[in-house]
C-alpha positions in Angstrom: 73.2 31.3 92.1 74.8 27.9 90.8 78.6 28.7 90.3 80.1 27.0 87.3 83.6 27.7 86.5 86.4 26.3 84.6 88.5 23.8 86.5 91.7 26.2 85.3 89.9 28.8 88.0 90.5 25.8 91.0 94.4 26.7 90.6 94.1 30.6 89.5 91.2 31.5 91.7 91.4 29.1 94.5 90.7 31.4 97.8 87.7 32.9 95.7 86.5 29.6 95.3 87.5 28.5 98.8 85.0 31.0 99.8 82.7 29.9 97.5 82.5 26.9 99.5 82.9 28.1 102.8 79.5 29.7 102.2 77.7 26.5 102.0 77.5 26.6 98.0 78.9 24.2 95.6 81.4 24.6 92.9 80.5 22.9 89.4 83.8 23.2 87.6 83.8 22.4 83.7 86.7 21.4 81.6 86.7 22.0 77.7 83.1 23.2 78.3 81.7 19.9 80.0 80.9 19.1 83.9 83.9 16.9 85.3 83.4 17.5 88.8 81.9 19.3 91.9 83.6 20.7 94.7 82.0 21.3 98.2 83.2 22.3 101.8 84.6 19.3 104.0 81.2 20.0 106.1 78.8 19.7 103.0 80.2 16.9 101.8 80.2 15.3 105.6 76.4 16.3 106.0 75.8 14.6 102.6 77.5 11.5 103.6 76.0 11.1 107.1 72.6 11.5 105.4 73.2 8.4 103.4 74.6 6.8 106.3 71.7 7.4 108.1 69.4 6.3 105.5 70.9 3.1 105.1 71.1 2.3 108.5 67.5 3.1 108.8 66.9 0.5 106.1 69.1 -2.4 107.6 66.6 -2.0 110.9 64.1 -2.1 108.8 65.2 -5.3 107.1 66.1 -6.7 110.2 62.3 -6.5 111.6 60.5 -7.1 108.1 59.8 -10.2 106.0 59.0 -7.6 103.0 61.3 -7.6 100.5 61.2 -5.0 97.0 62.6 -5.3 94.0 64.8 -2.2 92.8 62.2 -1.7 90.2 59.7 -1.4 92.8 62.3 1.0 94.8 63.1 3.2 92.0 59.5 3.3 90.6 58.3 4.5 94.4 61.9 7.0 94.8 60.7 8.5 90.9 56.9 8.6 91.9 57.6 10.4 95.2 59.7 12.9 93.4 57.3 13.3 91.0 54.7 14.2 93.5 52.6 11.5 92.2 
């Protein structure tokens, strides 16, 4: 279940939140009834960040081997087509 809380409950409810976490699950916290941030565990947020990491490195070797080079229209058209499951 997506947990969305006020940001005053990151100071008043911290170890509830802090378990939140801990359990692999994000926190949306709102203020004044908008989104202002998200937290996650230190190891969510490093498995996100590798991920990217590895992404991009997998592109530079890619680069490095190919002539071929896209536009970002191209790249974002192909990202929102595969996401689309077109």
């Amino acid at each position: 279940m997506i947990q969305i809380r006020p940001v005053s409950d990151l100071r008043n409810k911290f170890p509830e939140i802090e378990d939140i976490v801990k359990g692999g699950e994000p926190v949306y916290l709102t203020k004044n009834g908008y989104g202002t941030m998200v937290v996650l565990s230190l190891e969510e947020y490093s498995n996100l960040v590798d991920d990217i990491e590895r992404k991009l490195d997998e592109a530079d070797r890619q680069a490095a081997i190919s002539e071929e080079r896209l536009s970002h229209e191209t790249v974002f058209s192909n990202v929102r087509s595969a996401l689309n499951g077109k």
